[in-house]
TIGU-956365 format. One record per residue: residue in three letters; x, y, z of N, C-alpha, C in turn. Coordinates in steps of 0.2 Angstrom, whole numbers, padded with zeros to 4 digits, always signed. Example, Ala and Ser with C-alpha at 12.3 -4.5 7.8 and 13.67 -1.06 7.14 Angstrom:
2
ALA+0066-0028+0039+0062-0022+0039+0066-0016+0039 SER+0064-0011+0035+0068-0005+0036+0064+0000+0039 
***
This chain:
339
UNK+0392+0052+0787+0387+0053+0782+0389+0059+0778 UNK+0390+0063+0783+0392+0071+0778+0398+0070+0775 UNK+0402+0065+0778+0409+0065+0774+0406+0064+0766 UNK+0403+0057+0766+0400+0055+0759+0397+0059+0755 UNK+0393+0064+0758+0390+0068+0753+0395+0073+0750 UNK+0400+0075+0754+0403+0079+0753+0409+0075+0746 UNK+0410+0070+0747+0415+0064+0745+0410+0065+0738 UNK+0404+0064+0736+0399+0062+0730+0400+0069+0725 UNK+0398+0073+0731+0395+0081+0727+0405+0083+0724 UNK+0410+0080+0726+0417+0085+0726+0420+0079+0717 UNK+0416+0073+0718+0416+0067+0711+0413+0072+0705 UNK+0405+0074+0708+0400+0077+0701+0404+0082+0699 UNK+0408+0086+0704+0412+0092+0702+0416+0089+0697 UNK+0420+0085+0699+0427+0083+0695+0424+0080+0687 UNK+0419+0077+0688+0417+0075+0682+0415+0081+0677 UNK+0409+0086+0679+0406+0089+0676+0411+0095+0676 UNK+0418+0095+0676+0424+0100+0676+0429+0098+0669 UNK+0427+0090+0669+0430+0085+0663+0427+0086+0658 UNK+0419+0085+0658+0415+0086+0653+0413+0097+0650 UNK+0415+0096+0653+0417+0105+0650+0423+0106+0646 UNK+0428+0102+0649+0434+0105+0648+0436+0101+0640 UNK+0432+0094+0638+0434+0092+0630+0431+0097+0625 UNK+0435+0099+0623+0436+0105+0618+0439+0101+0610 UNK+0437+0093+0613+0438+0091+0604+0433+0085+0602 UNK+0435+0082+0598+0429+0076+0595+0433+0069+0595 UNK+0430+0066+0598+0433+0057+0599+0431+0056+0594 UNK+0434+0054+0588+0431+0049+0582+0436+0044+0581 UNK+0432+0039+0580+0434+0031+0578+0429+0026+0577 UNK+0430+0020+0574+0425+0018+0571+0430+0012+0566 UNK+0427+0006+0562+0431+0002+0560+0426+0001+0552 UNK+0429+0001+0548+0430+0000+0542+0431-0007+0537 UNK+0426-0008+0534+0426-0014+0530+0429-0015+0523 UNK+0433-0018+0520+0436-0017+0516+0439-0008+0513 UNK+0443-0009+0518+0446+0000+0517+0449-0001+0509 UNK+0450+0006+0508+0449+0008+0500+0457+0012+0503 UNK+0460+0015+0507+0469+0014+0509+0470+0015+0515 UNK+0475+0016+0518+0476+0017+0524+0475+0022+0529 UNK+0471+0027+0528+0470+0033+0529+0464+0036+0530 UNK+0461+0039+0533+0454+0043+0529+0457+0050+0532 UNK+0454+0056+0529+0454+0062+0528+0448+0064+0531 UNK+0447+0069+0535+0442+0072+0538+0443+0080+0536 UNK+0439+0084+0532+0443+0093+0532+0434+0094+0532 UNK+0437+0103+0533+0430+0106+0535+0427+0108+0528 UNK+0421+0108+0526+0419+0110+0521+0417+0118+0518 UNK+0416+0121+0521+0415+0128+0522+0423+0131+0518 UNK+0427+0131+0521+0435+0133+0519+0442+0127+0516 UNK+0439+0122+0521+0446+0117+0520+0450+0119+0524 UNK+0450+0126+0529+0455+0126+0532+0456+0119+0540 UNK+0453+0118+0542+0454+0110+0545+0453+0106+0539 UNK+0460+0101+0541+0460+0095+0536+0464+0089+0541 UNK+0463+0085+0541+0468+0079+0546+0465+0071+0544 UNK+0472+0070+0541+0472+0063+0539+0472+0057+0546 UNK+0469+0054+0545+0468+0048+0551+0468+0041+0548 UNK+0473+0040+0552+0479+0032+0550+0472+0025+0552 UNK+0472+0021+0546+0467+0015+0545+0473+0009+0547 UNK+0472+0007+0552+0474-0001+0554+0470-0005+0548 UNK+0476-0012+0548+0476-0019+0543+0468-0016+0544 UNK+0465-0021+0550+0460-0024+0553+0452-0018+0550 UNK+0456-0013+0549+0451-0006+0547+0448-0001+0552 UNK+0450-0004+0557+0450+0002+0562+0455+0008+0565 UNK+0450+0012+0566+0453+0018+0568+0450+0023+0572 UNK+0455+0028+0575+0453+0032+0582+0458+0037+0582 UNK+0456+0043+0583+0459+0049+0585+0455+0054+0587 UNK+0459+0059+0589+0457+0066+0592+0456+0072+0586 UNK+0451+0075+0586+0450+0081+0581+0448+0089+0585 UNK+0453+0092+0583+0451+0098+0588+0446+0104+0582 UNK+0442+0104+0582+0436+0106+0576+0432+0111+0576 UNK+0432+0116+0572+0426+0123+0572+0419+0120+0570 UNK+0416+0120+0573+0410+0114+0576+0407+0117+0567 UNK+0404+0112+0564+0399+0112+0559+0401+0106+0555 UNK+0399+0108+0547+0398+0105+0543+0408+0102+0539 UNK+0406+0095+0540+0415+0093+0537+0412+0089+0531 UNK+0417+0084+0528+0418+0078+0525+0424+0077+0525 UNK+0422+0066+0525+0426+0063+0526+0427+0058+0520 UNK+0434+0059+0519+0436+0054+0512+0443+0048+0514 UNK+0439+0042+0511+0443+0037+0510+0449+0033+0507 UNK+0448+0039+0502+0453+0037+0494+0449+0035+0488 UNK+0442+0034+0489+0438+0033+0482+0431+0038+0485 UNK+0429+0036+0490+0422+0038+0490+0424+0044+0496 UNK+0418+0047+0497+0417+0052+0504+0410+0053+0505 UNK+0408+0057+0508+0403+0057+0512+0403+0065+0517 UNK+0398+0067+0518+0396+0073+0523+0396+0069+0531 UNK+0400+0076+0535+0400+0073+0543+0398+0078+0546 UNK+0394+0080+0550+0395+0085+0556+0398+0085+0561 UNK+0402+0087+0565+0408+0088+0569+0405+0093+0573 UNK+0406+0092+0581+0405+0098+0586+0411+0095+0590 UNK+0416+0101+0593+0420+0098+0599+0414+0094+0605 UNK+0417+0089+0608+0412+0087+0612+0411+0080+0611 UNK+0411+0081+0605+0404+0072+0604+0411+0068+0602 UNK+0408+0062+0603+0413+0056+0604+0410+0053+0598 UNK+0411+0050+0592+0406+0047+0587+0412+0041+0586 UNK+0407+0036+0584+0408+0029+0580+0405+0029+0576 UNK+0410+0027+0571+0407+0025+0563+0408+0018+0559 UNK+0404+0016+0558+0405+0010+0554+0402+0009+0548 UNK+0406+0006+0542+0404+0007+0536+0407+0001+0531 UNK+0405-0002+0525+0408-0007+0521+0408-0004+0515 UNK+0414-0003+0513+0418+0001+0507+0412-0002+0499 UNK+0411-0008+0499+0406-0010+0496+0399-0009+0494 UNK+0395-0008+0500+0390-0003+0499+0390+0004+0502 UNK+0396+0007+0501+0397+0014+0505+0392+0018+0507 UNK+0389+0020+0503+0383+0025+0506+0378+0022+0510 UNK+0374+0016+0507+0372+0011+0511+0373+0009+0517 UNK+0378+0009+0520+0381+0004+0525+0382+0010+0531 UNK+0386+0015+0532+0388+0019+0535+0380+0020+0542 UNK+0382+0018+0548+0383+0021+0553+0386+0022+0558 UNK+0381+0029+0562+0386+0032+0567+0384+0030+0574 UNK+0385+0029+0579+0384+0028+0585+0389+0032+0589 UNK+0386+0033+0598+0388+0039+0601+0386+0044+0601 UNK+0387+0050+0604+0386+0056+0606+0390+0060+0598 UNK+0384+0062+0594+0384+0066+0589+0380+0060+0582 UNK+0378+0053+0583+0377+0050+0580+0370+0053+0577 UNK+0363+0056+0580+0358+0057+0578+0359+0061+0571 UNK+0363+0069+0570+0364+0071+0566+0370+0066+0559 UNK+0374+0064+0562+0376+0060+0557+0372+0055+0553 UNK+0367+0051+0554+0364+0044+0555+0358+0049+0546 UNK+0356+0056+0551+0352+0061+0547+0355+0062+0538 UNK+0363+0064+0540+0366+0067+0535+0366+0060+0529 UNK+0366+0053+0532+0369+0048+0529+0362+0046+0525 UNK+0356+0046+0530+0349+0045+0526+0349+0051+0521 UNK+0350+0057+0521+0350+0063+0515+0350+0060+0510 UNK+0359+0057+0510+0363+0057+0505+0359+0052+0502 UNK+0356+0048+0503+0353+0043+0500+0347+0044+0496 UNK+0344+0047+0500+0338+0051+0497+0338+0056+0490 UNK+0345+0060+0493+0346+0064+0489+0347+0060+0480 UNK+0352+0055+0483+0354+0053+0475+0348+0047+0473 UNK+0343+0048+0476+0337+0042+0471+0332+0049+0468 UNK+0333+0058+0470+0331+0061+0468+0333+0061+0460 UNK+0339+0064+0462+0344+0064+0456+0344+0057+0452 UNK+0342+0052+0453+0344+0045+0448+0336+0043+0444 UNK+0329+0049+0448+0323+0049+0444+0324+0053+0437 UNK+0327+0051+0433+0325+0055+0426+0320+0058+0425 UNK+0316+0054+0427+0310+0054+0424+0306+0061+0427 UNK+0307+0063+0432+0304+0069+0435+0309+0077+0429 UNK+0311+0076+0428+0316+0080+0423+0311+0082+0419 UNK+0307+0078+0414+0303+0078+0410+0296+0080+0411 UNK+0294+0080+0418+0286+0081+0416+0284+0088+0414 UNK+0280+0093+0414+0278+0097+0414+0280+0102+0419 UNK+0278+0109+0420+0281+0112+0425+0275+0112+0431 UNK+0268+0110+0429+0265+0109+0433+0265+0103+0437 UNK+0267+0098+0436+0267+0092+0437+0274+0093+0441 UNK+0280+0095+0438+0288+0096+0442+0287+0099+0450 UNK+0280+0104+0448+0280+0108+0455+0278+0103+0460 UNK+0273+0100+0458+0270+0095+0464+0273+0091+0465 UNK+0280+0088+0460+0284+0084+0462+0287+0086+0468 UNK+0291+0091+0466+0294+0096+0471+0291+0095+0478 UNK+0285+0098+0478+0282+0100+0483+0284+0093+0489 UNK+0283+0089+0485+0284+0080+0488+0288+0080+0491 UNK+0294+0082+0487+0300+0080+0489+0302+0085+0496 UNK+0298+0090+0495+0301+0095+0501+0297+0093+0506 UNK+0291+0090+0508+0289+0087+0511+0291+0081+0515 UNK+0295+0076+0511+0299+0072+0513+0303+0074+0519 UNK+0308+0077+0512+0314+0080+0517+0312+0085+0523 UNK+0307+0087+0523+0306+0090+0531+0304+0086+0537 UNK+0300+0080+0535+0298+0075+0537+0302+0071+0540 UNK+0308+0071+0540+0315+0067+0539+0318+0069+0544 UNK+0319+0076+0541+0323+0082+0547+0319+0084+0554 UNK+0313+0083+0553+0309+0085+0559+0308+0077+0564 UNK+0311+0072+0561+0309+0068+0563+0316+0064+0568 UNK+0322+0068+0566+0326+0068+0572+0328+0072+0580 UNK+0327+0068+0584+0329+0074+0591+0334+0075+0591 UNK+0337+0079+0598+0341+0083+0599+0346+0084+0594 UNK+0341+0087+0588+0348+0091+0583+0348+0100+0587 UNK+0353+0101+0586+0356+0110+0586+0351+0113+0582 UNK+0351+0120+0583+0345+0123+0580+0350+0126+0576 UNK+0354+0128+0575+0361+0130+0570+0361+0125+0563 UNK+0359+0118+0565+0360+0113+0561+0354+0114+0556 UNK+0348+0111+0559+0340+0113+0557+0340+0119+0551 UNK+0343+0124+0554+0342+0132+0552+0347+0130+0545 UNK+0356+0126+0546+0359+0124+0538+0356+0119+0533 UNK+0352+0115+0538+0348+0109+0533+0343+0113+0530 UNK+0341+0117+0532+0335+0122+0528+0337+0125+0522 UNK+0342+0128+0524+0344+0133+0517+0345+0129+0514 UNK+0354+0124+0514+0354+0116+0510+0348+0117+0505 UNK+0341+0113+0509+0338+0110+0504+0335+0117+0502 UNK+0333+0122+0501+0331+0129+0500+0337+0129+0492 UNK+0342+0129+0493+0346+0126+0487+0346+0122+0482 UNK+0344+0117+0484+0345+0111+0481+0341+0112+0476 UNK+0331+0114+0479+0326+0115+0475+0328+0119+0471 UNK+0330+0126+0470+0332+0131+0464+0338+0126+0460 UNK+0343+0121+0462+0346+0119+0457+0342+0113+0453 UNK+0338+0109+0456+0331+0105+0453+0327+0111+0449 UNK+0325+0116+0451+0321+0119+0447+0324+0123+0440 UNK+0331+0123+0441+0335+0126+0435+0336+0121+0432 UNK+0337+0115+0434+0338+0108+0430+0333+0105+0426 UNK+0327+0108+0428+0322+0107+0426+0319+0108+0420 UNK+0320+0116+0420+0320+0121+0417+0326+0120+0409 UNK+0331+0117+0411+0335+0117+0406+0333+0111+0402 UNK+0332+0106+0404+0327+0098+0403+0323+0098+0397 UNK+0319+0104+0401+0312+0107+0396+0312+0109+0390 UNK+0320+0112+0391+0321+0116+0385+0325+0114+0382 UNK+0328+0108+0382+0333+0103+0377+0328+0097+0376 UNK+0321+0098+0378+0318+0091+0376+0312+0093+0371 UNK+0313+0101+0370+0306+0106+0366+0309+0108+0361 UNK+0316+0113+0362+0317+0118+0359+0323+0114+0355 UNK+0326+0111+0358+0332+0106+0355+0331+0098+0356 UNK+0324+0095+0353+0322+0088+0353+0323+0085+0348 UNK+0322+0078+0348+0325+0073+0342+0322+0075+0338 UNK+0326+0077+0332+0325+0078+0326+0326+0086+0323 UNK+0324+0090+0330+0325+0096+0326+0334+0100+0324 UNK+0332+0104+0318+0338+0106+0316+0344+0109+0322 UNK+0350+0106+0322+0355+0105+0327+0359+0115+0325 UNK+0360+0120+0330+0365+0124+0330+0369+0122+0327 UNK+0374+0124+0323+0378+0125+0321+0386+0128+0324 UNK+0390+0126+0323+0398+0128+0326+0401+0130+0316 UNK+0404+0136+0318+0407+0138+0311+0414+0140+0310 UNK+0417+0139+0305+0426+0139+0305+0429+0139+0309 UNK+0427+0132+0316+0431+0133+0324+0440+0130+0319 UNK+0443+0131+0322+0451+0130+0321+0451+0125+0322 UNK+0454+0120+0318+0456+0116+0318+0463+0111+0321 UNK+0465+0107+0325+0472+0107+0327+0474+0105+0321 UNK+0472+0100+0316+0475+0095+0312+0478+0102+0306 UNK+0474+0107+0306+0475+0113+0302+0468+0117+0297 UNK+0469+0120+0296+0462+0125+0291+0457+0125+0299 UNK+0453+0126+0297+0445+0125+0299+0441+0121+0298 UNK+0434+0121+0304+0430+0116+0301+0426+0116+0304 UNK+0418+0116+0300+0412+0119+0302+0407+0112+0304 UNK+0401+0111+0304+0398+0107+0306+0395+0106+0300 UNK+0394+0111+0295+0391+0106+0289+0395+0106+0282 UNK+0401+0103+0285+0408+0099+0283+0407+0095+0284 UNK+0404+0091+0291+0401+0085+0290+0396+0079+0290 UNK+0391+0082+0287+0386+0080+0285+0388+0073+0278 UNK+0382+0068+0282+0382+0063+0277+0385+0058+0283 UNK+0387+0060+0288+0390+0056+0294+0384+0058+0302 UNK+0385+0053+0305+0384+0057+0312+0389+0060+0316 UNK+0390+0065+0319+0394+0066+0323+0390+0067+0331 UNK+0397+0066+0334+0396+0064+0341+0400+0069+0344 UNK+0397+0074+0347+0403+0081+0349+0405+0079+0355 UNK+0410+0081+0358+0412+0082+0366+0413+0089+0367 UNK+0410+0094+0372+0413+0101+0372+0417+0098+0380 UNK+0423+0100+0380+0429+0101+0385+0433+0105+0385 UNK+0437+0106+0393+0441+0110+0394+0448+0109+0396 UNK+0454+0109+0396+0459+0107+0398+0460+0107+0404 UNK+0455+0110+0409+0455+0112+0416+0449+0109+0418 UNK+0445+0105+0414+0439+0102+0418+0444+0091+0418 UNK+0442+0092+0426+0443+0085+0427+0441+0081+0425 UNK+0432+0081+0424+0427+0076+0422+0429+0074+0414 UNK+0431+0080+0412+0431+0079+0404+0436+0074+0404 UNK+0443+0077+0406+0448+0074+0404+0448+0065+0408 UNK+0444+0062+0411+0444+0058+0416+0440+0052+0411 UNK+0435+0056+0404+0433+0052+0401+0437+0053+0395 UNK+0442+0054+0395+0447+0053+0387+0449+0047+0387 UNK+0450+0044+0390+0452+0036+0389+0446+0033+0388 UNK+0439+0032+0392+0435+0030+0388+0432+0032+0379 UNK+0433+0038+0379+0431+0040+0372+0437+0038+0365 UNK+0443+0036+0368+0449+0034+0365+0443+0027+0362 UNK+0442+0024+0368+0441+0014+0367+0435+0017+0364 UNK+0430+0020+0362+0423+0022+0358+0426+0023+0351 UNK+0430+0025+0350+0432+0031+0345+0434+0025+0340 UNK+0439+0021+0345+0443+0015+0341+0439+0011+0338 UNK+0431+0007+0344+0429+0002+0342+0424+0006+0335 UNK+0423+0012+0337+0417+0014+0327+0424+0017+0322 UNK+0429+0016+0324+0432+0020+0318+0431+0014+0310 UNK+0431+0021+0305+0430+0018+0300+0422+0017+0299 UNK+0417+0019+0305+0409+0018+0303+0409+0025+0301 UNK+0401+0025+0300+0399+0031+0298+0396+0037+0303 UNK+0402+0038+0309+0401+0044+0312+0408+0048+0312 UNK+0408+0052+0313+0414+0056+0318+0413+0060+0324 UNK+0419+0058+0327+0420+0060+0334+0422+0067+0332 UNK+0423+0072+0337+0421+0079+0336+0423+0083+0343 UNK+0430+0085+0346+0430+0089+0353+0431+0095+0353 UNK+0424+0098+0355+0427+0104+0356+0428+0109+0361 UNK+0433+0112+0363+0437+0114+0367+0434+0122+0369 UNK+0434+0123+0374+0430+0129+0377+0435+0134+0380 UNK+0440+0132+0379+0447+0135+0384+0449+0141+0381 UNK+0449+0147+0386+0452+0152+0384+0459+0153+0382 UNK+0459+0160+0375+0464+0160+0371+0471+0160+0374 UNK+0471+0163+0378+0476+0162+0385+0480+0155+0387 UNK+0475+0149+0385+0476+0144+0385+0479+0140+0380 UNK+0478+0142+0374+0480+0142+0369+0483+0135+0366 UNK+0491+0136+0370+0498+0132+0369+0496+0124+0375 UNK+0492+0126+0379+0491+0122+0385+0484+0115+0380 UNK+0480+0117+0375+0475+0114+0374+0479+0112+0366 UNK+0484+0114+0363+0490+0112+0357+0491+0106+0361 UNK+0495+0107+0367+0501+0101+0372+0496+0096+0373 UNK+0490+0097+0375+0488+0091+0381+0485+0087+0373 UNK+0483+0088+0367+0481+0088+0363+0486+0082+0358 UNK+0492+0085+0360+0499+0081+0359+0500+0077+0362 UNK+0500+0078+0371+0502+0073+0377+0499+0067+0378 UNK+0493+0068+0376+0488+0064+0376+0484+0059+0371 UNK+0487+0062+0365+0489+0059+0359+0480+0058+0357 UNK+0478+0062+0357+0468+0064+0356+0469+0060+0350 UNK+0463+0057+0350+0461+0057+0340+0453+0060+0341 UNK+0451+0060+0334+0445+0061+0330+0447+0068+0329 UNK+0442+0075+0328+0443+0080+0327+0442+0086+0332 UNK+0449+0088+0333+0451+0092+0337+0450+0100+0336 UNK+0444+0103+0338+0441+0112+0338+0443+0116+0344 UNK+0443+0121+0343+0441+0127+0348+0439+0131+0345 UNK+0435+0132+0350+0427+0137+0349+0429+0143+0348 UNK+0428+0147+0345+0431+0153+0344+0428+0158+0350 UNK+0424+0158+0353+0423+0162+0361+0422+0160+0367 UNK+0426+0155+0368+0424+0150+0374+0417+0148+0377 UNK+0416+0151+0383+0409+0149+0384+0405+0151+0380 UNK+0407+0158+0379+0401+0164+0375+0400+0162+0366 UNK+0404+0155+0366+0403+0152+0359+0396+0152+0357 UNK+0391+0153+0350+0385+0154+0348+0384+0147+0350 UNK+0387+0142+0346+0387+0133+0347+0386+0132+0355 UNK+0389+0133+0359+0388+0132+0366+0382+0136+0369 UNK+0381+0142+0368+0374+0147+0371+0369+0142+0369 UNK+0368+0141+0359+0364+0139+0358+0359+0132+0360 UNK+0365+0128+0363+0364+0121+0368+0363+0121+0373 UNK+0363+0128+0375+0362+0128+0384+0366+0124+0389 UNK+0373+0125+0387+0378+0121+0389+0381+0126+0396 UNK+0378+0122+0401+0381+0127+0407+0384+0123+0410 UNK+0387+0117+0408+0393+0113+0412+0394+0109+0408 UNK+0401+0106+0411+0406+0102+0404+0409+0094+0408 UNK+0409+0089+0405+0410+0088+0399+0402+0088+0398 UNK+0399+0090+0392+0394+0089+0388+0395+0083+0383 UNK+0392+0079+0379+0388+0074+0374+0383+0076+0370 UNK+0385+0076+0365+0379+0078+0359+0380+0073+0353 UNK+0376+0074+0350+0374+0066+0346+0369+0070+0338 UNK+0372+0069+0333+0370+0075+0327+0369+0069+0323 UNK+0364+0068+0318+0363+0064+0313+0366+0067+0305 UNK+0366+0061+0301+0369+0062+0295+0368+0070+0291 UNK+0362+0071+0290+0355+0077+0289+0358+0085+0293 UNK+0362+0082+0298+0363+0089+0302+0356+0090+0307 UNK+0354+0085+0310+0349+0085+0316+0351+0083+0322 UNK+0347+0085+0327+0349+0083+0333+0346+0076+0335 UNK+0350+0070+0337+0347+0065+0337+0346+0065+0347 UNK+0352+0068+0351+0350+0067+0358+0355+0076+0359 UNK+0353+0081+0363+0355+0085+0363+0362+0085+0371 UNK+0358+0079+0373+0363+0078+0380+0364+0071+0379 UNK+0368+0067+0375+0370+0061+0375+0374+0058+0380 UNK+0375+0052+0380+0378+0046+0385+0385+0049+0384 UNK+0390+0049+0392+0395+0049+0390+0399+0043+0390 UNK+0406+0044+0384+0409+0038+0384+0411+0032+0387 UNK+0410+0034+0396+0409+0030+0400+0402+0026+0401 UNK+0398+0028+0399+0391+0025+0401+0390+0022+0392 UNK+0389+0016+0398+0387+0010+0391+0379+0011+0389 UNK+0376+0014+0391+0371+0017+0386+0373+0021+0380 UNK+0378+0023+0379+0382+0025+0371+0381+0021+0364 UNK+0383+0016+0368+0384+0009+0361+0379+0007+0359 UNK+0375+0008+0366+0367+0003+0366+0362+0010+0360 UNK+0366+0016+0361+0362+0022+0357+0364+0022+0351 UNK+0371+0020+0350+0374+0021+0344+0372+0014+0339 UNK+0373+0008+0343+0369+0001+0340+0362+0002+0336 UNK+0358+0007+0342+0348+0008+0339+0351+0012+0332 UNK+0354+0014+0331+0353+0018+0323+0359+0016+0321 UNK+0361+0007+0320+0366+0006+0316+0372+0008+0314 UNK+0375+0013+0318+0381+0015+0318+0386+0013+0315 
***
């Protein structure tokens, strides 16, 4: 009988010697309509961990991650998503490329906090897809707010064994998030007040021209113009020049004009000439005479790019944040006032 006991207690040792010693994260999981071959895990803090992992036909996959325990993302070649990572946890994921964020669960040791991160993201973006909260008063955004904070604590306090480490970054997280809803808010108010349909639109004066001379904004009065401010270094901008091409072409010859103006430092110069070149731009090619600190850009409250602006014939503002040339509410805005 003592051999046995001694036999049982010398196993818990060998196990509980094992279980100490994995110093990394078992991840695997299978994939429905994979989007390529591969998915990408890096650490989000620095990106100094990064490790691509190989996607079988079938869409499965499995490997070893050896990981500064926190906060990562995982990207598939179109979409990604937030992971948390501790050496130790063995995690299964499974997800359909089709309704990505939708779909995505984790099982195993580390699932609880993933399961968390995936509901966020979901939550988060039906915040972000309420326009409507944009607009109310500031008393009314407050209680919104207050809602919303309520939720997400309710959410987060409603899952076990998370890390008190975690708890503590989902707090500041959304500690965040609210000062960027409350600045968004804030700027909303004041392109729905101070710059709302109809009142008189800032004005941009003698920006340069590529085609040559200058050109001011009420040069073009008698037309609508539709501005773009962009940068030769912003992705998003350049990512809808091709849609603004197919825009540009199907009202050419109506009675607007297209209008881009370039935010790019002087320094840049010869780079915002080329790509202007390369890319074979049409409509009316500007640069701002002071990059960000342009009067035209202060005066819109333009604190990220690409921007849409929408100016009626009069020199009025008819939306001071317009649809961009990929979103098919443009046509439908330009159609309502017979473009």
């Amino acid at each position: 009988m003592k051999k046995l006991m001694y036999l049982a207690i010398a196993l818990l040792t060998v196990v509980a010697c094992q279980q100490e010693q994995k110093d990394y994260v078992v991840f695997s999981g299978k994939i429905t309509n994979p989007n390529s071959d591969s998915l990408i895990v890096y650490s989000r803090a620095d990106r100094a961990f990064k490790k691509r992992i190989a996607v079988a036909e079938d869409g499965t996959f499995s490997d070893t991650l050896k990981v500064t325990n926190g906060s990562h993302s995982i990207f598939d070649g179109k979409e990604g998503t937030a992971l948390y990572l501790k050496n130790g946890f063995e995690l299964k994921l499974t997800l359909n490329t089709e309704q990505f964020d939708e779909t995505i669960v984790y099982t195993g040791n580390g699932a609880e906090a993933n399961n968390y991160l995936a509901k966020k993201a979901l939550d988060q973006e039906a915040v972000f897809g309420d326009e409507s909260m944009f607009s109310l008063s500031k008393e009314d955004f407050a209680k919104k707010l207050e809602g919303i904070e309520s939720d997400f604590m309710k959410t987060l306090e409603g899952v076990s064994g998370l890390d008190s480490s975690f708890v503590a970054a989902e707090k500041k997280d959304f500690s965040g998030l609210k000062r960027y809803l409350a600045s968004y808010h804030e700027e909303k108010l004041f392109l729905n007040t101070v710059l709302g349909k109809g009142k008189a639109s800032p004005k941009f004066i003698a920006y340069e021209n590529n085609a040559g001379g200058t050109t001011s904004l009420d040069d073009l009065k008698g037309k609508y113009v539709y501005v773009d401010v962009w940068a030769t270094w912003c992705g998003p901008c350049k990512a809808e020049i091709p849609y603004l091409k197919k825009v540009e072409k199907a009202y050419h010859g109506k009675n607007i004009e297209f209008v881009s103006i370039s935010i790019d430092q002087k320094k840049d110069y010869d780079k915002w000439k080329t790509m202007i070149k390369e890319k074979e731009l049409g409509g009316i090619q500007l640069l701002a005479d002071n990059d960000w600190k342009s009067e035209f850009v202060q005066n819109y409250k333009i604190n990220g790019i690409p921007r849409f602006i929408l100016i009626d014939p009069k020199g009025n503002i008819v939306t001071p944040d317009a649809p961009r040339p990929s979103n098919e509410k443009l046509k439908e805005l330009f159609n309502s006032l017979n473009i």
